[in-house]
N, C-alpha and C positions, 0 to 999 in steps of 0.2 A: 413282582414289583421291580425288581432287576433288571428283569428285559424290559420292561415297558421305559425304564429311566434309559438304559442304554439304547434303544429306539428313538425316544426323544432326543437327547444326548445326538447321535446319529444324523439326526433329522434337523436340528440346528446347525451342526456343524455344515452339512449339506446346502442350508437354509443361506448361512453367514459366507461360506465358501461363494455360492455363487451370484450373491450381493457384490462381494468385492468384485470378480470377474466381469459383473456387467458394470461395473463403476469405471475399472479401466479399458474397458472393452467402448467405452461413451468418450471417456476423454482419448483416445486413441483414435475413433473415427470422427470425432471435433476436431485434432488436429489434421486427420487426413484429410478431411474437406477443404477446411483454409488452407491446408500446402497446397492441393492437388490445382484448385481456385488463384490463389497466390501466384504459383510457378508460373504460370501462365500468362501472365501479366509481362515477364522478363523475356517472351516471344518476341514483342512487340516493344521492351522498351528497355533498355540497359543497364543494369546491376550498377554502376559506375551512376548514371546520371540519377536515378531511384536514392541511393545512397548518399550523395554530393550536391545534388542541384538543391539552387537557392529557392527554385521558388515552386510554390506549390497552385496551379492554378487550371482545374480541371476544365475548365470549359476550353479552353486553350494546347489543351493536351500539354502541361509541364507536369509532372509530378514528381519534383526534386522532394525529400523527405526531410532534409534540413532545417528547414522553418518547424516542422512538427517539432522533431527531436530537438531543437534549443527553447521552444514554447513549453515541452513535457521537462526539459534539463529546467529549467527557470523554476516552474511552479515546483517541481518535484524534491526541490535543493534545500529552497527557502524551508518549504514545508517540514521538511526533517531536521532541517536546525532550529526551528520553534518547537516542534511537537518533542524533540528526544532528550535534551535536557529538563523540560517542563515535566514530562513523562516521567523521566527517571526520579526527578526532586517529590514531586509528587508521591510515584510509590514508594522513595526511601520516608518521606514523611511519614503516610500510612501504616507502613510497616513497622516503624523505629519511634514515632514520637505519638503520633496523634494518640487522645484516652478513646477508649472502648465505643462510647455513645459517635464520637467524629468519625472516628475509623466506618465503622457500620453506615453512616449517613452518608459518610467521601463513598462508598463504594457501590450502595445505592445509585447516587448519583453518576459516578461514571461509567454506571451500567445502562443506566438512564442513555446519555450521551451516546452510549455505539447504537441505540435503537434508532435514533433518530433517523429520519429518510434523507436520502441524499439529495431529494426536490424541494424539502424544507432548508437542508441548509445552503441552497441555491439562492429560496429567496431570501434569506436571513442575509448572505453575501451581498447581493442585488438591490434591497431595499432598505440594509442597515449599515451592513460594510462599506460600499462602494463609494457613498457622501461622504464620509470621514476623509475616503483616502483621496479620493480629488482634493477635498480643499485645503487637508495637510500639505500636499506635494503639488498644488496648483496644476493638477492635471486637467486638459479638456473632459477624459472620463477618469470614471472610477473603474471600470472592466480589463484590472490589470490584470499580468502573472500575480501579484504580489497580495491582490485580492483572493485568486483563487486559493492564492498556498496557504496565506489563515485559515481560509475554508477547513482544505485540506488536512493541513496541521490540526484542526478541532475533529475531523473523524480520525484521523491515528491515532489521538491521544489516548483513547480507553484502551487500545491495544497494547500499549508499549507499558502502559501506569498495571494492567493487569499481569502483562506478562515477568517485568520488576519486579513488580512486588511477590509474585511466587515464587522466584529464582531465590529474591531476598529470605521468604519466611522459610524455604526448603531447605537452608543452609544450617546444619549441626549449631546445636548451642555452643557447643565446645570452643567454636570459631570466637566468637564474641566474648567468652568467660574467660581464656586465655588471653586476649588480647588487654581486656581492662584490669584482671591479674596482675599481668607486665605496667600498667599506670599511663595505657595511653587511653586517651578521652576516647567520650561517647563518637561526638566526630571524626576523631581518629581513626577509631574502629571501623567505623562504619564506611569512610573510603579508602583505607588503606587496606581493610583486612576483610569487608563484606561485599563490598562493591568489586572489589578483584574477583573473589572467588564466584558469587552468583554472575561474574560474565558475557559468559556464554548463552545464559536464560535470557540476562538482557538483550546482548546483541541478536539472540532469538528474536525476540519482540519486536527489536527496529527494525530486521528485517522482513518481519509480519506488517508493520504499518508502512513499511518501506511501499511492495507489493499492494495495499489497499489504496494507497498514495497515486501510484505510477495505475494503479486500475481505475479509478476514477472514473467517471464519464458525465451523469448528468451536471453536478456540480460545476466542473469547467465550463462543460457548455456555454451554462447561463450567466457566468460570471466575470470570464477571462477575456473578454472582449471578441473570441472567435474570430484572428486576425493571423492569418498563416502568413507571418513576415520574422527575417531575422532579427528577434527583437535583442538588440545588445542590456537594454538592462530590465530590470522585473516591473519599471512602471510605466509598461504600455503593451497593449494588450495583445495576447499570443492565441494559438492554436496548439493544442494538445493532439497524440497520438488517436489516443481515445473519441475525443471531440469528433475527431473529423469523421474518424466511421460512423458516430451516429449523426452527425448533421448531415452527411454526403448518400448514406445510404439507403435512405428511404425513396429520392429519384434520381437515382442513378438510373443508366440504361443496362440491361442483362444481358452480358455477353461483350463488353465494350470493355476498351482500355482502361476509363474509370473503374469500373465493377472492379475489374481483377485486380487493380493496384492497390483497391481499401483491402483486399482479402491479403497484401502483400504489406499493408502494412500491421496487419492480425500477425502474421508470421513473425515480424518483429517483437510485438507486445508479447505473444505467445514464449518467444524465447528468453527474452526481460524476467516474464514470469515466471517459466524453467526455471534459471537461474536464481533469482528471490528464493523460490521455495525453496529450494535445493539447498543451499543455503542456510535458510535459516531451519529446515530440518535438520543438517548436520549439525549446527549448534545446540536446537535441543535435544539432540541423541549425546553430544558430549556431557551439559549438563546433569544428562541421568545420571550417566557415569560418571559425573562426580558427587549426585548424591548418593549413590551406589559405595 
């Protein structure tokens, strides 16, 4: 019986070992493709004007990247100043006040909420949101930045309300029982002495919806007006990073300056998202270690 568990034993680890290997061995030739595709692009067109130029207009051969990146800076900005206080207040609710029956029903529900599909909350944006916001702000449309980033801001929410609230309940009772000992309120406690210490969980979290945020794609599409212009404020409509490889790539020609600039703009997003995770993995590696 010994052998046969330490064969098994063996045979998993063997099993799990080379699971992980082919996981990075996929996201490794995923990014070697988009580089190798990418680079190639900068043959023909200048790291400086790619980087700088104002405008984005393929048929024309411009592709300044500037109008993406203040189109993705807009929606991306908004979005995380609605979704991260909402997020946080929400899970210190859940965790700290709401009785037993609400708590279970909130979480339900905002489990509910990350399932949704991102072409449902496109038309939801499209057919519910976008008439409000024309005729609040007398806009010609409604297919702003500022459209998209509610969007937005409603799929990060369950990320950042989940990852909160776990930071919140992980933290040692002793934190809270010490604190109200000394005679400072439920409130008190809960920002001055819970909300400190589960930090790092949180700032986990926003940078997990950060990351979902800046990934995006169908939702911008259909929402943000698909207008690759420098838009100085959030109500008139932009082009995202995201957008443009899936609006542009389906007829592009293979092998052309456009081809390889959408793959040059993957390289970008790609590093964005390096960074995110990176990021917000470091933060919840600290967290451990401090419920550790």
């Amino acid at each position: 019986m010994k052998k046969i568990r330490k064969i098994k034993d063996l045979i998993m680890k063997k099993v799990l070992f080379g699971t992980g290997t082919m996981n990075i061995a996929i996201i490794f030739a995923m990014f070697l493709f988009i580089f190798l595709n990418g680079i190639k692009f900068f043959k023909e067109y200048s790291l400086k004007d790619f980087l700088f130029g104002t405008s984005w207009i393929s048929l024309s051969g411009k592709f300044g990247i500037l109008p993406l990146l203040v189109g993705t800076f807009w929606v991306t900005i908004i979005a995380v100043v609605i979704s991260v206080p909402l997020g946080v207040l929400t899970a210190i609710y859940i965790s700290e006040y709401a009785p037993k029956k609400i708590k279970s029903a909130m979480k339900i529900i905002i489990e509910v909420m990350s399932a949704i599909p991102s072409v449902v909350l496109g038309f939801i944006g499209l057919y519910i949101l976008a008439g409000p916001i024309k005729n609040i702000f007398s806009l010609n449309s409604g297919l702003t930045a500022l459209t998209g980033a509610i969007m937005l801001a409603f799929m990060a929410f369950p990320t950042i309300v989940s990852m909160t609230e776990d930071s919140l309940n992980a933290l040692d009772a002793s934190y809270k029982e010490a604190s109200l000992a000394l005679g400072a309120t439920k409130a008190e406690t809960i920002f001055n002495v819970l909300v400190p210490s589960a930090f790092p969980g949180i700032l986990a979290g926003v940078m997990l919806g950060f990351g979902r945020i800046v990934g995006e794609t169908l939702t911008v599409l259909m929402i943000t007006g698909n207008a690759p212009i420098l838009a100085k404020s959030p109500l008139v409509s932009v082009r995202t990073l995201t957008a443009t490889i899936a609006a542009e790539m389906g007829e592009v020609v293979q092998g052309s300056a456009h081809y390889y600039s959408l793959f040059a703009i993957g390289i970008i997003l790609f590093i964005i998202s390096f960074i995110t995770n990176t990021l917000a993995e470091y933060y919840v590696g600290k967290s451990r270690n401090l419920k550790n």
